[in-house]
C-alpha positions as CSV (number, residue, x, y, z in Angstrom):
1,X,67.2,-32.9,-89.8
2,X,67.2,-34.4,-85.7
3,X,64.7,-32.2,-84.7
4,X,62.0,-33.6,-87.2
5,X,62.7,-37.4,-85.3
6,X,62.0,-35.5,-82.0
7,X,59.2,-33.8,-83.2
8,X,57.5,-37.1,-84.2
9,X,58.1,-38.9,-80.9
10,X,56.8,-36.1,-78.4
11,X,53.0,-37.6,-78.5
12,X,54.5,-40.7,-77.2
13,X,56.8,-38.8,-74.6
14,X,54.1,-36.9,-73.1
15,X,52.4,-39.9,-70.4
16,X,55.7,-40.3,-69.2
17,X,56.6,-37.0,-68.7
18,X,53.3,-36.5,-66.9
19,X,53.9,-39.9,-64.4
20,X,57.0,-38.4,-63.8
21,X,56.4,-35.2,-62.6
22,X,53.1,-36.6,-61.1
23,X,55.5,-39.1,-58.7
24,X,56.2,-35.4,-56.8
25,X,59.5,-36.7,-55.9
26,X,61.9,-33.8,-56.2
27,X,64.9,-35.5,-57.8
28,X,62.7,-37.5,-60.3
29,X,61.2,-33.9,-61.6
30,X,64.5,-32.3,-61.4
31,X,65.6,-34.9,-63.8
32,X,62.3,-34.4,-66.1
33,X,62.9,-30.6,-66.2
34,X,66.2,-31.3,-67.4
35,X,65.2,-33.4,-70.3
36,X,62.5,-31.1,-71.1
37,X,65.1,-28.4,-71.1
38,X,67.1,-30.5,-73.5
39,X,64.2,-31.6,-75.5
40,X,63.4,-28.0,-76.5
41,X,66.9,-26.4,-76.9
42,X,67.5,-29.5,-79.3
43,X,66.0,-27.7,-81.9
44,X,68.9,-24.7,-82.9
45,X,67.2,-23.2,-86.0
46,X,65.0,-20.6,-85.9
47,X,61.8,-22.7,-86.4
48,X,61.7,-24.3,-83.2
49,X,59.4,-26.9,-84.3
50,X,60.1,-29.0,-81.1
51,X,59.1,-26.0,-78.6
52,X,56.0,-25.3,-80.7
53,X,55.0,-29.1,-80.6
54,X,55.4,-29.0,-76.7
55,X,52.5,-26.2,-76.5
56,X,49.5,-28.4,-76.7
57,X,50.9,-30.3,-74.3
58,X,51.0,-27.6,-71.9
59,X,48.2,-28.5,-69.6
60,X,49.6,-31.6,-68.5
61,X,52.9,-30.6,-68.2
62,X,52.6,-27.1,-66.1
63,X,50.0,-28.1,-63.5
64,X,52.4,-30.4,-61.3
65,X,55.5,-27.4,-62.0
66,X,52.7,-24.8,-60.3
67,X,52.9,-26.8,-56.8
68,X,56.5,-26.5,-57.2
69,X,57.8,-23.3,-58.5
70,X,57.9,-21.7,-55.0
71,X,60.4,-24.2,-53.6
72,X,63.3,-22.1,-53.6
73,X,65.7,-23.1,-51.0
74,X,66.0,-19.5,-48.9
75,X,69.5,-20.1,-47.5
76,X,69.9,-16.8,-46.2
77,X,73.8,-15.9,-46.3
78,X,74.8,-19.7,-46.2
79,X,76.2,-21.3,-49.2
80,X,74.7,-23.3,-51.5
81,X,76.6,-26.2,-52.7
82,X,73.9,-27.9,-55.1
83,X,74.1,-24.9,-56.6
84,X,76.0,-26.5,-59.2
85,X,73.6,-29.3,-59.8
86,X,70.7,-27.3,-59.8
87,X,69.2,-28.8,-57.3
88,X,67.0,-26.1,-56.2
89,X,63.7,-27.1,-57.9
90,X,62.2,-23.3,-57.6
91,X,65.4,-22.0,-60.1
92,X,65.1,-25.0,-62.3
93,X,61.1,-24.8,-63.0
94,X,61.9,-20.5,-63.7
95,X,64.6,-22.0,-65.8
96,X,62.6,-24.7,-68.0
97,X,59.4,-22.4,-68.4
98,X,62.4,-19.6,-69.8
99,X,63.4,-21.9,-72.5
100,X,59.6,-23.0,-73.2
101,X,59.1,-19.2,-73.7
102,X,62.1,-18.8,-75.7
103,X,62.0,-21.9,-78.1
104,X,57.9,-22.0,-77.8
């Protein structure tokens, strides 16, 4: 029943998804991948009606995630303590395009 409300409201979530991620500030896209990680995995039947309403929307979305997907953090044998918050913007673009593939 939620994920028809969602599905409704994505036209209108789009722009500010894209002036987000177009700011290139690395916590403010983190944040966006995260809600577009949510915003797909919201929908838990098998119809996935809010991945497959994200696809058109593809070519404004995946563009600024290109510049950014090789920004692993190569830490060698250090430790990484962000780990945790996913703060390593490389991991969390593999992560959100994952979920795209899987409910999209």
């Amino acid at each position: 029943v939620g994920q028809s409300k969602v599905v409704s409201v994505i036209p209108q979530l789009i722009i500010p998804i894209k002036t987000a991620l177009n700011t290139r500030d690395r916590s403010v896209i983190a944040k966006v991948l995260k809600v577009l990680q949510a915003l797909v995995k919201c929908d838990d039947n098998e119809e996935n009606l809010v991945g497959k309403s994200l696809v058109p929307y593809y070519r404004q979305i995946l563009p600024v995630l290109n510049i950014f997907i090789r920004k692993n953090d190569n830490m060698g044998d250090a430790m990484d303590y962000g780990q945790r918050q996913q703060r390593n913007l490389g991991e969390l673009i593999m992560e959100t395009l994952e979920a795209f593939e899987r409910h999209g």
